[in-house]
TORVEX-133341 format. One line per field, with one value per atom (N, C-alpha, C, O): residue number from 0; atom name; x, y, z. Coordinates in steps of 0.05 Angstrom, whole numbers. Layout:
k (NUM;...)
a (CA;...)
east (X;...)
north (Y;...)
up (Z;...)
end
This chain:
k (0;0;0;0;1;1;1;1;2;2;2;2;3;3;3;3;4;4;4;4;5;5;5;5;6;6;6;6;7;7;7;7;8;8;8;8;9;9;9;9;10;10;10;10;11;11;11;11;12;12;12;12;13;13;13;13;14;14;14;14;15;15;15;15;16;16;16;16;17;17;17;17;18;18;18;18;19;19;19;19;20;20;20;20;21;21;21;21;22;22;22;22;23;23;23;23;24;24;24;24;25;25;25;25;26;26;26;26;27;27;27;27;28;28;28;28;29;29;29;29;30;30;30;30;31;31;31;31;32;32;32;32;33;33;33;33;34;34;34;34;35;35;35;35;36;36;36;36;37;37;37;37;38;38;38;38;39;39;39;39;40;40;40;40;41;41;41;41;42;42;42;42;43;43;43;43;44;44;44;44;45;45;45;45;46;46;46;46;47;47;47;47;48;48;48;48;49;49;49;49;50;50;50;50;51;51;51;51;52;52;52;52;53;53;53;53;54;54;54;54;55;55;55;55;56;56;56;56;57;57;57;57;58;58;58;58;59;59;59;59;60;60;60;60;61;61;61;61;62;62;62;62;63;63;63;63;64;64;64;64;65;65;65;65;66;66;66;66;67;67;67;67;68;68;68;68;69;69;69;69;70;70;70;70;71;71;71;71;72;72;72;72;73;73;73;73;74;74;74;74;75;75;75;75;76;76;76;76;77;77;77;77;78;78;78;78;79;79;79;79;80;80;80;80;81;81;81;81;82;82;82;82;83;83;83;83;84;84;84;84;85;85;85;85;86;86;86;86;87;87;87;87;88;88;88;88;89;89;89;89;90;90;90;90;91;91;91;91;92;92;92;92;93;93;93;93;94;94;94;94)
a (N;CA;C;O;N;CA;C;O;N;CA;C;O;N;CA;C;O;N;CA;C;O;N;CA;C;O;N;CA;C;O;N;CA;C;O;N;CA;C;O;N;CA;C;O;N;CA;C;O;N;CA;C;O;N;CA;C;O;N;CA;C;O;N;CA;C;O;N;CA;C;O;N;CA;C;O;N;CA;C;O;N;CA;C;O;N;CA;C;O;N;CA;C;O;N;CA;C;O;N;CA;C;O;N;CA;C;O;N;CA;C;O;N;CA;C;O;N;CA;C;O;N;CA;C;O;N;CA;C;O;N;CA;C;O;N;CA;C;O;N;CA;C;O;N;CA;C;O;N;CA;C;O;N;CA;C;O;N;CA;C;O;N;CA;C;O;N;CA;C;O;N;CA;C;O;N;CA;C;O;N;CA;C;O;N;CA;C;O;N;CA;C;O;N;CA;C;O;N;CA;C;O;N;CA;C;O;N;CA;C;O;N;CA;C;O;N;CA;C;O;N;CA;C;O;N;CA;C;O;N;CA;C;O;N;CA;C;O;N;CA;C;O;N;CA;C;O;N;CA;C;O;N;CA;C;O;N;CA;C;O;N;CA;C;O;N;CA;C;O;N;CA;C;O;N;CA;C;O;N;CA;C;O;N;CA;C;O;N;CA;C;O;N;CA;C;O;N;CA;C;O;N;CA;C;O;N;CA;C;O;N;CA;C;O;N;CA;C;O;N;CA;C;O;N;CA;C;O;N;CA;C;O;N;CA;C;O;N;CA;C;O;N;CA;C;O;N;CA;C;O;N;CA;C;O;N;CA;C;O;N;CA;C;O;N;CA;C;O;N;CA;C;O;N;CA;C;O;N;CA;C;O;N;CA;C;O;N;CA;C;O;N;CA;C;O;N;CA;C;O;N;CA;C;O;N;CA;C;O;N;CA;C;O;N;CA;C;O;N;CA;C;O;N;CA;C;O)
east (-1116;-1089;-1071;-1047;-1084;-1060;-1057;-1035;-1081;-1074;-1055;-1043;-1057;-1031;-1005;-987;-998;-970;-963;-940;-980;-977;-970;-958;-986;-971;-943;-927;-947;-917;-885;-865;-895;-872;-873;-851;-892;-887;-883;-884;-877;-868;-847;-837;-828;-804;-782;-760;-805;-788;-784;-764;-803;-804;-781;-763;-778;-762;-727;-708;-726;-707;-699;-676;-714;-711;-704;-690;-715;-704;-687;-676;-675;-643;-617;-611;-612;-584;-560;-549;-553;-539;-534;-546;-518;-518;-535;-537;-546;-569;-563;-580;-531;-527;-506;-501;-499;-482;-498;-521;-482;-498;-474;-449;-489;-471;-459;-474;-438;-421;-403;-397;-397;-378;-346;-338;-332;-305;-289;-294;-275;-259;-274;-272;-291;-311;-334;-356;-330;-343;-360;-352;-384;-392;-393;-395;-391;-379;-398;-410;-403;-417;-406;-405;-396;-379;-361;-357;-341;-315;-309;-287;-336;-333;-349;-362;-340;-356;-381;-389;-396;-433;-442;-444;-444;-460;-484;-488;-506;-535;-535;-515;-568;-576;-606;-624;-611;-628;-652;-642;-678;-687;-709;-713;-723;-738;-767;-770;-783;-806;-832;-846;-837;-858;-890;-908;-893;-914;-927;-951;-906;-905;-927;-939;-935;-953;-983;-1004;-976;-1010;-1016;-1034;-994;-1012;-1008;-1006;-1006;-1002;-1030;-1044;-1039;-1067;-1090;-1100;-1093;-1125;-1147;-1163;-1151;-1172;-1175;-1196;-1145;-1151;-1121;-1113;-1107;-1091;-1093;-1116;-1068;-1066;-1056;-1043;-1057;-1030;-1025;-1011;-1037;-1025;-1005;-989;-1011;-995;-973;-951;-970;-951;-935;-911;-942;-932;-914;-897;-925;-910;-890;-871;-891;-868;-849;-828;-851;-835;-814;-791;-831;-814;-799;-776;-808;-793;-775;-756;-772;-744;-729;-705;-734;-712;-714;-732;-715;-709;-686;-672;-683;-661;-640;-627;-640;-619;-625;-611;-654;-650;-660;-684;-650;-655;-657;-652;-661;-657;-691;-698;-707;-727;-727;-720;-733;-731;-776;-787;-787;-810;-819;-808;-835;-831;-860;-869;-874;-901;-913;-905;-926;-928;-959;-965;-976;-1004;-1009;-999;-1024;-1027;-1049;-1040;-1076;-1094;-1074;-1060;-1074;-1069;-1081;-1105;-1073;-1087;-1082;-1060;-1094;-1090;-1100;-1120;-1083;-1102;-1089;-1071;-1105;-1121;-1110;-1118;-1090;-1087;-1101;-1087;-1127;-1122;-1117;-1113)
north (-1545;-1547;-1560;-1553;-1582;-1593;-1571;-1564;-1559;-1542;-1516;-1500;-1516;-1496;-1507;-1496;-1528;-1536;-1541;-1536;-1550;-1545;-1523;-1524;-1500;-1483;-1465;-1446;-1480;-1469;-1477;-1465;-1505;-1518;-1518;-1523;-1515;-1507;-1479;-1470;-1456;-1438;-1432;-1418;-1442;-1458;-1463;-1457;-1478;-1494;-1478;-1482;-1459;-1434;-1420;-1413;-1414;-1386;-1406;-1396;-1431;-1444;-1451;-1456;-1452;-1459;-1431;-1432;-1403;-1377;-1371;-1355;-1389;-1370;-1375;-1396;-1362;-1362;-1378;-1378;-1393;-1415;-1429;-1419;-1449;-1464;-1488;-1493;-1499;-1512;-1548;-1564;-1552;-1566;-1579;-1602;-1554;-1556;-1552;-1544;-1559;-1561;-1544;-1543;-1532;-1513;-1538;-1552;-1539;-1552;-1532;-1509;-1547;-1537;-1545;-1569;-1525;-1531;-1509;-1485;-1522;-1510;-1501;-1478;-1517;-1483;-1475;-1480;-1459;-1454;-1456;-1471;-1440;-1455;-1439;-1415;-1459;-1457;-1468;-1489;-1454;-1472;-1464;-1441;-1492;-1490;-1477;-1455;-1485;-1463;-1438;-1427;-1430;-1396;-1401;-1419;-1378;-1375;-1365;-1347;-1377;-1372;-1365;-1377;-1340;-1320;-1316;-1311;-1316;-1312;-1303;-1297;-1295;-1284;-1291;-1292;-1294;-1310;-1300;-1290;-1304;-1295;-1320;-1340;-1315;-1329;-1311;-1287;-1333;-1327;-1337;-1349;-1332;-1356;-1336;-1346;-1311;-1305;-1322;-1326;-1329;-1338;-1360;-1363;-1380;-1399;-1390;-1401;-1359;-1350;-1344;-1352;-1326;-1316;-1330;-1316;-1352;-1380;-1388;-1398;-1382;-1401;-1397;-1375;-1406;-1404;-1395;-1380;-1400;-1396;-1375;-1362;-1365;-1340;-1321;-1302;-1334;-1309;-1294;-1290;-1279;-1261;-1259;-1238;-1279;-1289;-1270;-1276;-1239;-1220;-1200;-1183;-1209;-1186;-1208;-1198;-1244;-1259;-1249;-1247;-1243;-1242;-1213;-1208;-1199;-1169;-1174;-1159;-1188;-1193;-1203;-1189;-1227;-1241;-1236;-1243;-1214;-1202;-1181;-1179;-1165;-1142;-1153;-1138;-1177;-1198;-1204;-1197;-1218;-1217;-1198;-1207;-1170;-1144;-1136;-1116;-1148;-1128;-1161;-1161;-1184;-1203;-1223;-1243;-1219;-1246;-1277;-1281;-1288;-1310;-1340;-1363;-1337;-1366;-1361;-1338;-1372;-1361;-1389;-1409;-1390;-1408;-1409;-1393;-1427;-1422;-1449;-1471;-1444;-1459;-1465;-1453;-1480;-1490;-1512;-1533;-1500;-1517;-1515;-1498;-1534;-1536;-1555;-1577;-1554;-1570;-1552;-1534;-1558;-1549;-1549;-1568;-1518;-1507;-1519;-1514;-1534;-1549;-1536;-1543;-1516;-1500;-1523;-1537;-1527;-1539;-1518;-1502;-1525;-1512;-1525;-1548;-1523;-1542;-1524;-1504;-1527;-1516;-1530;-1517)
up (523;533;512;510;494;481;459;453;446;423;436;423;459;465;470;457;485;478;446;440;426;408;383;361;403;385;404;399;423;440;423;417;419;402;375;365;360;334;336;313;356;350;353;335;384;379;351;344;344;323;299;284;293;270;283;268;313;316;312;301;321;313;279;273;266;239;223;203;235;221;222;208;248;252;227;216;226;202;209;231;186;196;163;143;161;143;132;108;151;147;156;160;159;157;181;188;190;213;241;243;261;286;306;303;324;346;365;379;363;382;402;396;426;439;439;440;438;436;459;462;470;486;504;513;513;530;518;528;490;474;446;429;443;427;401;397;384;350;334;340;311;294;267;258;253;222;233;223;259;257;269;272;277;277;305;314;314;347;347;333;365;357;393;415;382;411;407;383;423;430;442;454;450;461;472;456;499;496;523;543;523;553;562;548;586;594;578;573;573;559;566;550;592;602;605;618;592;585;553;548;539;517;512;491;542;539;543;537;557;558;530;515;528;499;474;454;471;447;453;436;480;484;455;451;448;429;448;437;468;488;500;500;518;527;523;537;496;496;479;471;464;446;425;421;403;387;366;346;371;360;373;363;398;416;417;412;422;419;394;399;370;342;336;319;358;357;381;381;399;423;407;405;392;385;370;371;345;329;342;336;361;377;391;392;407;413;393;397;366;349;343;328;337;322;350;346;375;388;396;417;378;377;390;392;403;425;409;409;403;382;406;398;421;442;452;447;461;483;496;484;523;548;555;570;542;545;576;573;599;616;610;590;621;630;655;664;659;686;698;714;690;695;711;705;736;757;777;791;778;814;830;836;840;864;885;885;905;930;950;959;964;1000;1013;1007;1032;1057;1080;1083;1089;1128;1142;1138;1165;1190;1211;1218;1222;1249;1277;1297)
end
């Protein structure tokens, strides 16, 4: 489990560090909206919560992850929303 949040967020942090940008400036909001260096900065962005199966070392796919990922940025989506949430399922019974 930890070597998968691990590579959840160091992948994160690669798809954050490719994006194009100055290197030096940060996206702020102005007026409403958000700008970075001046200029108006639109994304694009989705939920990505298969992303933690297949990051797994154990039981995912980090080649089929490596071809998703690139096929999301190849159509703009540069944001991903990755969730996780590990906890035993507990049923109980009232009769």
């Amino acid at each position: 489990m930890r070597n998968l949040m691990l590579s959840i967020c160091v992948g994160i942090v690669m798809v954050a560090c490719g994006s194009k940008g100055s290197g030096v400036s940060f996206v702020r909001v102005e007026n409403g909206r958000f700008v970075d260096g001046g200029r108006p900065y639109v994304f694009a962005g989705t939920n990505y919560w298969q992303g933690m199966h297949l990051g797994s070392s154990k039981y995912g796919n980090r080649d089929q992850l490596k071809r998703e990922l690139d096929q999301l940025k190849s159509f703009g989506i540069t944001n991903l929303r990755v969730m996780l949430l590990v906890r035993p399922i507990v049923i109980r019974c009232f009769v």
